[in-house]
KEROTI-343935 format. One record per residue (C-alpha): x, y, z. Coordinates in Angstrom, 3 decimals. Example, Ala and Ser with C-alpha at 12.3 -4.5 7.8 and 13.67 -1.06 7.14 Angstrom:
% KEROTI-343935
[bati [12.300; -4.500; 7.800]]
[bati [13.670; -1.060; 7.140]]
END
This chain:
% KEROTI-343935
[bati [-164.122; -158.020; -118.522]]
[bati [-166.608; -154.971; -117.898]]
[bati [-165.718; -151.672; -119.034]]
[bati [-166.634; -150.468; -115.579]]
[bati [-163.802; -150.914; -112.865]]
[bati [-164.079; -148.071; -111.252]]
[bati [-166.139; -148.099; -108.352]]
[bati [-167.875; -144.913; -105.855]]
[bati [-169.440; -145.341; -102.567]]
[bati [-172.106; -142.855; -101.777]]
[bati [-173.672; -142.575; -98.058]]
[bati [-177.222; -140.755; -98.110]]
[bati [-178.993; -140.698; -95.425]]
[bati [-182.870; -142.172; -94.959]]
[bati [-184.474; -139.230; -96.228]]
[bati [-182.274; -139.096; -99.424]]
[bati [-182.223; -142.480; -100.282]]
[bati [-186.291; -142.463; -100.573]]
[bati [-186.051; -139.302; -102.513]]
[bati [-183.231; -141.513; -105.127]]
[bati [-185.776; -144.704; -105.309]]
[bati [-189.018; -141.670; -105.570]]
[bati [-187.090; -140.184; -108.899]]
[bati [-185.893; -143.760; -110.308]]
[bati [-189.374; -145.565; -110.194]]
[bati [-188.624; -148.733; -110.917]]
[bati [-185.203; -148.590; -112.421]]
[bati [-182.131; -150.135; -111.230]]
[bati [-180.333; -147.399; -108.928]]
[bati [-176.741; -147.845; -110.931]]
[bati [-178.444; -147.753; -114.344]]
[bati [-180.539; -144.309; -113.019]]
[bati [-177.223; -142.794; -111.708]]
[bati [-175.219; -143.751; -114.728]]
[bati [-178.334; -142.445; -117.295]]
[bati [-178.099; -138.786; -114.809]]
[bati [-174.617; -138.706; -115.683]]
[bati [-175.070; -138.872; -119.744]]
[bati [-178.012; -136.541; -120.090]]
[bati [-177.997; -132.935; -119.690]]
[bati [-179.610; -132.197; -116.134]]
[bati [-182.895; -130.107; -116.282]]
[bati [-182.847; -126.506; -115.959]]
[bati [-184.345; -125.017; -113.253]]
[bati [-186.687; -123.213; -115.539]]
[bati [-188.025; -126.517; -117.319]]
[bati [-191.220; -127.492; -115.702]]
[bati [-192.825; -130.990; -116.392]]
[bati [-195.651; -131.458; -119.072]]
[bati [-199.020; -132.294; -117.698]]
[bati [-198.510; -136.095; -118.822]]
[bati [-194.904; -135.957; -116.745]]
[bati [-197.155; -134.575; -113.555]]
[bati [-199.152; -136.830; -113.605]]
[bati [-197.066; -139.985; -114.082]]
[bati [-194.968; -138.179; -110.914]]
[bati [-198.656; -137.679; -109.002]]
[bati [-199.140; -141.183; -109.793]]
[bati [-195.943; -142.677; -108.418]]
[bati [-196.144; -140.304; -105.309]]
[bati [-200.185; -141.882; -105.225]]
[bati [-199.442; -145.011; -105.134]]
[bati [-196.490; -145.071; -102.338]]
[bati [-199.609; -143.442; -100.092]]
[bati [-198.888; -139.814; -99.919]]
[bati [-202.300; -138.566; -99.719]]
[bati [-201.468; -135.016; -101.102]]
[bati [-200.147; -136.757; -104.272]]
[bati [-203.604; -139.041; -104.818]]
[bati [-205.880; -135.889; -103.920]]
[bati [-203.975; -133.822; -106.569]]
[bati [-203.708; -136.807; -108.779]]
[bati [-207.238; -137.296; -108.704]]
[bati [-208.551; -133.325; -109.342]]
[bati [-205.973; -133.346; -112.184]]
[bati [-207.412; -135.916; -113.800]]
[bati [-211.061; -134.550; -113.226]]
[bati [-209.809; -131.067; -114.840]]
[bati [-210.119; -129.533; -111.303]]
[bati [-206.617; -128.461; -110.265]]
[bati [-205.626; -125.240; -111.145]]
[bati [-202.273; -125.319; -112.525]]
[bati [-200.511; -123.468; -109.373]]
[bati [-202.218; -125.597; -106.925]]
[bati [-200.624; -128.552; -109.640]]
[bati [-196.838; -126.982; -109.305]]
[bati [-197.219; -126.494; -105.931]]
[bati [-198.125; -130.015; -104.842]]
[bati [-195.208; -131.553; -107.328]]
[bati [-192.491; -129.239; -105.644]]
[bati [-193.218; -130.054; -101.853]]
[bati [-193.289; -134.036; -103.110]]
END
């Protein structure tokens, strides 16, 4: 018998379930929830390495947003100025 009997029901609507499956990638939506529950959430002051804005530019990329694939591509050219960079990963 699982360990796990206990069961919650969660209604988002469109808008927030797309930004749940943007931030999982391809993980399962239980195990993502359950792995946000264990690790200490990120401060408000942490801000992603280069290597974790890109990986996020290149999820955003490849579901079409435009913004994401222009940035995406600069970044990886060396042209994108680093507030241009934080600015296009906060209004994903």
């Amino acid at each position: 018998m699982s360990a796990r009997e206990n069961k919650v029901k969660v209604r988002l609507n469109d808008q927030e379930l797309a930004r749940l499956d943007e931030m999982r990638g391809d993980e399962e939506r239980a195990v993502y929830m359950r792995r946000l529950l264990h690790e200490q959430p990120p401060k408000d002051t942490e801000v992603a390495t280069y290597g974790e804005a890109l990986l996020i530019l290149t999820r955003l990329a490849r579901e079409g947003r435009t913004t994401a694939a222009t940035a995406l591509g600069k970044a990886l050219r060396g042209e994108q100025p680093g507030s241009e960079l934080e600015g296009c990963l906060r209004d994903a």
